[in-house]
C-alpha positions, 0 to 999 in steps of 0.5 A, spaced: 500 500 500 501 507 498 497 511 502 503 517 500 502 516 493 494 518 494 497 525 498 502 526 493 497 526 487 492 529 490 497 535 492 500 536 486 493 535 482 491 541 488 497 546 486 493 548 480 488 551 486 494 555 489 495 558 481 488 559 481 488 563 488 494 566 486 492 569 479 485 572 481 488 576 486 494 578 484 491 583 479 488 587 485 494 590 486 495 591 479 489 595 478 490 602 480 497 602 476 495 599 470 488 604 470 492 610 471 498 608 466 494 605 459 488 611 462 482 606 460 476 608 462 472 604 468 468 600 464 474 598 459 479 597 465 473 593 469 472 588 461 479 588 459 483 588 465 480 586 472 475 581 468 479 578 462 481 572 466 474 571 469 472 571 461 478 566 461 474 561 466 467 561 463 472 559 456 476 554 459 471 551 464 465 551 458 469 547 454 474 543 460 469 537 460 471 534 453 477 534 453 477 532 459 474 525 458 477 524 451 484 525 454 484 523 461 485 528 466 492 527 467 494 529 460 489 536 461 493 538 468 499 537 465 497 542 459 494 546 464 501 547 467 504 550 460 498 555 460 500 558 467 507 560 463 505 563 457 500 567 461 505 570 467 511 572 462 506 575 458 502 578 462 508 581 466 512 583 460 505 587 456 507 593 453 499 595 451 492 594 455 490 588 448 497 585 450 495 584 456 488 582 457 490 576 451 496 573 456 490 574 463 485 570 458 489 565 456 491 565 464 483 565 465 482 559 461 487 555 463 484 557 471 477 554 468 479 548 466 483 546 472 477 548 476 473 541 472 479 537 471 484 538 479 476 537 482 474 531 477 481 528 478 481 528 486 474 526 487 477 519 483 482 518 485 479 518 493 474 514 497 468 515 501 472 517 508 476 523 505 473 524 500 471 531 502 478 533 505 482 531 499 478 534 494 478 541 499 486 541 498 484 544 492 480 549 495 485 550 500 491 551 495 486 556 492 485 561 499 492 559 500 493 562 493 490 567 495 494 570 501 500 569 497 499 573 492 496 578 498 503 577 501 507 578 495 503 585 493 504 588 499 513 586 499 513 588 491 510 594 491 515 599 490 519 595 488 520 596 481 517 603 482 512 604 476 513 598 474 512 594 481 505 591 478 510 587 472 514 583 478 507 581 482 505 579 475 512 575 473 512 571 480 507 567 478 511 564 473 515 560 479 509 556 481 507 555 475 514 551 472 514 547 479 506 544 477 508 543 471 514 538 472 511 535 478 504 533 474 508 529 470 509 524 475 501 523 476 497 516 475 491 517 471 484 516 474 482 509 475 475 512 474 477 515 468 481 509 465 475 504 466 469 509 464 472 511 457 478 506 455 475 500 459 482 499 462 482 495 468 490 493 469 491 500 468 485 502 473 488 496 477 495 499 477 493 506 479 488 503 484 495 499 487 498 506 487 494 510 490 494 504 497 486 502 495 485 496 499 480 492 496 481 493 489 477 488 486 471 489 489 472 497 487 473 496 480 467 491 480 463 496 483 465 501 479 463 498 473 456 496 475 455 503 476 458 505 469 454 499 466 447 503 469 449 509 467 450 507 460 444 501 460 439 507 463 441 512 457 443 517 461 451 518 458 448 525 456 448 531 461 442 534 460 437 529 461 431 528 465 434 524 470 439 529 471 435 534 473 437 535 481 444 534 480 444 539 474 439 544 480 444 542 485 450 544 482 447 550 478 445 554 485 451 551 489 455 555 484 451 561 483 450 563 490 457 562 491 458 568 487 452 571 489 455 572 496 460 578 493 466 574 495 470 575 488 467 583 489 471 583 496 478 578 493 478 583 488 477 590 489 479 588 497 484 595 497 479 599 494 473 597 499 478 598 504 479 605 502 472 606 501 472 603 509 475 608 511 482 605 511 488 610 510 491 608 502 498 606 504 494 602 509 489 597 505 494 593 501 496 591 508 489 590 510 487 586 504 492 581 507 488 580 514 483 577 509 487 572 506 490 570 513 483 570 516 481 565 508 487 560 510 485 559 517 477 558 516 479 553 509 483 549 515 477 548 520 472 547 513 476 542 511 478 539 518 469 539 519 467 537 512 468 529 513 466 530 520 459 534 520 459 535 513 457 539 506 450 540 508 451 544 515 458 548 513 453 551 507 448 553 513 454 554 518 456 559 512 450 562 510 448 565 517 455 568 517 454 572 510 448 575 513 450 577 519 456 580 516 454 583 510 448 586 512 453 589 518 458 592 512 452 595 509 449 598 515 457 600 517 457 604 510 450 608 512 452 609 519 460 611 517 463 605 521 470 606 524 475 602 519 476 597 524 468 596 525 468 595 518 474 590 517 472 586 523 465 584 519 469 584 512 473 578 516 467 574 519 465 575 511 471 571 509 470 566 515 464 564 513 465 564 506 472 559 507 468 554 512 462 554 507 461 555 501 469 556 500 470 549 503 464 545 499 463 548 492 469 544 488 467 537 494 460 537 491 459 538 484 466 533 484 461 528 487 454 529 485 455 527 478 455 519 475 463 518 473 460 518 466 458 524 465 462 527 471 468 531 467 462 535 464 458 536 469 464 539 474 464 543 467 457 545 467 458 547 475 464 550 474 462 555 469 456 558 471 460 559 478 465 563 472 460 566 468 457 570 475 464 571 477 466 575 471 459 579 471 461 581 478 468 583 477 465 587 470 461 591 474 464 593 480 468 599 477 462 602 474 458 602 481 465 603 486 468 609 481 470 615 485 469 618 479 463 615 474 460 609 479 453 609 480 454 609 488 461 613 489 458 616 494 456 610 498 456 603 496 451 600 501 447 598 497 452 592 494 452 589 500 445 588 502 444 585 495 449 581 497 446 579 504 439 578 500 442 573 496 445 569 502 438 570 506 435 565 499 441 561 499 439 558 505 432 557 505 435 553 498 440 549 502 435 548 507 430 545 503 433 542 496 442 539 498 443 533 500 447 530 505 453 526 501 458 525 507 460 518 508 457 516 502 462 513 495 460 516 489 458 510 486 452 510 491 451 518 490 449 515 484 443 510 485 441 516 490 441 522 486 440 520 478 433 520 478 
C-alpha cells in the first residue's frame, strides 16, 4: 500500500488551486497602476483588465469537460501547467492594455479548466472517508493562493517603482514551472481509465498506487455503476434524470458568487479605502483577509468529513448575513475602519468554512463518473460566468469618479446579504447530505 502516493497526487493535482488563488488576486494590486498608466476608462479597465481572466474561466471551464474525458485528466493538468507560463511572462512583460488582457485570458482559461479537471481528478482518485478533505486541498491551495499573492503585493510594491505591478505579475511564473514538472509524475484516474478506455490493469495499477485496499471489489463496483449509467441512457448531461444534480450544482455555484466574495478578493484595497482605511494602509489590510481565508479553509476542511457539506453551507450562510448586512449598515452609519474590517473578516470566515470549503467537494461528487468531467464543467462555469459579471461591474458602481454609488456603496452589500438570506432557505430545503457516502452510491441516490 501507498497511502503517500494518494497525498502526493492529490497535492500536486491541488497546486493548480494555489495558481488559481494566486492569479485572481494578484491583479488587485495591479489595478490602480495599470488604470492610471494605459488611462482606460472604468468600464474598459473593469472588461479588459480586472475581468479578462474571469472571461478566461467561463472559456476554459465551458469547454474543460471534453477534453477532459477524451484525454484523461492527467494529460489536461499537465497542459494546464504550460498555460500558467505563457500567461505570467506575458502578462508581466505587456507593453499595451490588448497585450495584456490576451496573456490574463489565456491565464483565465487555463484557471477554468483546472477548476473541472484538479476537482474531477481528486474526487477519483479518493474514497468515501476523505473524500471531502482531499478534494478541499484544492480549495485550500486556492485561499492559500490567495494570501500569497496578498503577501507578495504588499513586499513588491515599490519595488520596481512604476513598474512594481510587472514583478507581482512575473512571480507567478515560479509556481507555475514547479506544477508543471511535478504533474508529470501523476497516475491517471482509475475512474477515468475504466469509464472511457475500459482499462482495468491500468485502473488496477493506479488503484495499487494510490494504497486502495480492496481493489477488486472497487473496480467491480465501479463498473456496475458505469454499466447503469450507460444501460439507463443517461451518458448525456442534460437529461431528465439529471435534473437535481444539474439544480444542485447550478445554485451551489451561483450563490457562491452571489455572496460578493470575488467583489471583496478583488477590489479588497479599494473597499478598504472606501472603509475608511488610510491608502498606504489597505494593501496591508487586504492581507488580514487572506490570513483570516487560510485559517477558516483549515477548520472547513478539518469539519467537512466530520459534520459535513450540508451544515458548513448553513454554518456559512448565517455568517454572510450577519456580516454583510453589518458592512452595509457600517457604510450608512460611517463605521470606524476597524468596525468595518472586523465584519469584512467574519465575511471571509464564513465564506472559507462554507461555501469556500464545499463548492469544488460537491459538484466533484454529485455527478455519475460518466458524465462527471462535464458536469464539474457545467458547475464550474456558471460559478465563472457570475464571477466575471461581478468583477465587470464593480468599477462602474465603486468609481470615485463615474460609479453609480461613489458616494456610498451600501447598497452592494445588502444585495449581497439578500442573496445569502435565499441561499439558505435553498440549502435548507433542496442539498443533500453526501458525507460518508462513495460516489458510486451518490449515484443510485441522486440520478433520478
Amino acid at each position: 500500500m501507498n497511502k503517500g502516493k494518494l497525498f502526493q497526487s492529490t497535492v500536486v493535482a491541488a497546486l493548480a488551486g494555489f495558481i488559481f488563488g494566486f492569479d485572481m488576486v494578484v491583479i488587485s494590486g495591479a489595478d490602480k497602476p495599470i488604470q492610471a498608466l494605459w488611462q482606460t476608462t472604468p468600464l474598459f479597465h473593469g472588461f479588459f483588465i480586472m475581468s479578462m481572466a474571469l472571461w478566461g474561466t467561463v472559456i476554459g471551464s465551458v469547454f474543460a469537460g471534453a477534453p477532459t474525458e477524451k484525454y484523461g485528466r492527467k494529460k489536461v493538468l499537465i497542459w494546464l501547467g504550460i498555460m500558467f507560463i505563457a500567461s505570467a511572462i506575458g502578462s508581466a512583460l505587456a507593453q499595451d492594455p490588448y497585450t495584456f488582457s490576451f496573456f490574463r485570458l489565456i491565464g483565465g482559461i487555463a484557471i477554468g479548466i483546472s477548476s473541472v479537471a484538479a476537482p474531477t481528478y481528486i474526487s477519483e482518485i479518493s474514497n468515501k472517508n476523505n473524500r471531502g478533505k482531499l478534494v478541499g486541498m484544492y480549495q485550500f491551495n486556492i485561499v492559500f493562493g490567495i494570501l500569497i499573492a496578498y503577501l507578495s503585493n504588499y513586499f513588491l510594491a515599490g519595488f520596481g517603482g512604476d513598474n512594481d505591478w510587472r514583478w507581482m505579475l512575473a512571480v507567478l511564473l515560479i509556481p507555475s514551472a514547479i506544477y508543471t514538472i511535478m504533474t508529470l509524475g501523476l497516475p491517471e484516474s482509475p475512474r477515468w481509465l475504466l469509464s472511457v478506455k475500459n482499462d482495468e490493469a491500468g485502473a488496477k495499477k493506479t488503484l495499487q498506487e494510490i494504497g486502495v485496499d480492496n481493489i477488486i471489489e472497487t473496480i467491480e463496483e465501479i463498473n456496475k455503476s458505469n454499466e447503469q449509467e450507460k444501460a439507463h441512457g443517461t451518458v448525456a448531461l442534460f437529461t431528465k434524470q439529471h435534473k437535481k444534480i444539474i439544480s444542485i450544482a447550478f445554485f451551489v455555484a451561483f450563490f457562491n458568487q452571489a455572496s460578493g466574495i470575488n467583489f471583496l478578493l478583488y477590489y479588497a484595497p479599494r473597499i478598504l479605502e472606501e472603509a475608511g482605511f488610510p491608502k498606504d494602509n489597505s494593501l496591508l489590510s487586504s492581507i488580514s483577509l487572506g490570513m483570516m481565508n487560510l485559517i477558516f479553509t483549515f477548520v472547513g476542511l478539518w469539519l467537512i468529513d466530520r459534520i459535513g457539506r450540508k451544515t458548513l453551507l448553513i454554518i456559512g450562510s448565517f455568517g454572510y448575513i450577519i456580516s454583510l448586512s453589518m458592512v452595509a449598515y457600517g457604510f450608512v452609519a460611517h463605521g470606524a475602519p476597524v468596525f468595518m474590517l472586523s465584519f469584512l473578516l467574519l465575511f471571509i470566515a464564513s465564506h472559507a468554512i462554507g461555501q469556500g470549503a464545499v463548492i469544488w467537494v460537491l459538484i466533484s461528487e454529485i455527478f455519475p463518473t460518466p458524465v462527471r468531467a462535464k458536469g464539474q464543467a457545467f458547475g464550474a462555469s456558471i460559478h465563472w460566468v457570475f464571477a466575471a459579471l461581478i468583477t465587470l461591474v464593480t468599477p462602474v458602481f465603486l468609481d470615485k469618479d463615474h460609479g453609480i454609488f461613489k458616494e456610498n456603496p451600501w447598497p452592494i452589500f445588502a444585495f449581497f446579504a439578500v442573496m445569502m438570506a435565499l441561499q439558505l432557505v435553498w440549502i435548507l430545503t433542496k442539498v443533500p447530505e453526501t458525507k460518508g457516502v462513495s460516489l458510486e452510491e451518490l449515484q443510485k441516490k441522486l440520478v433520478q
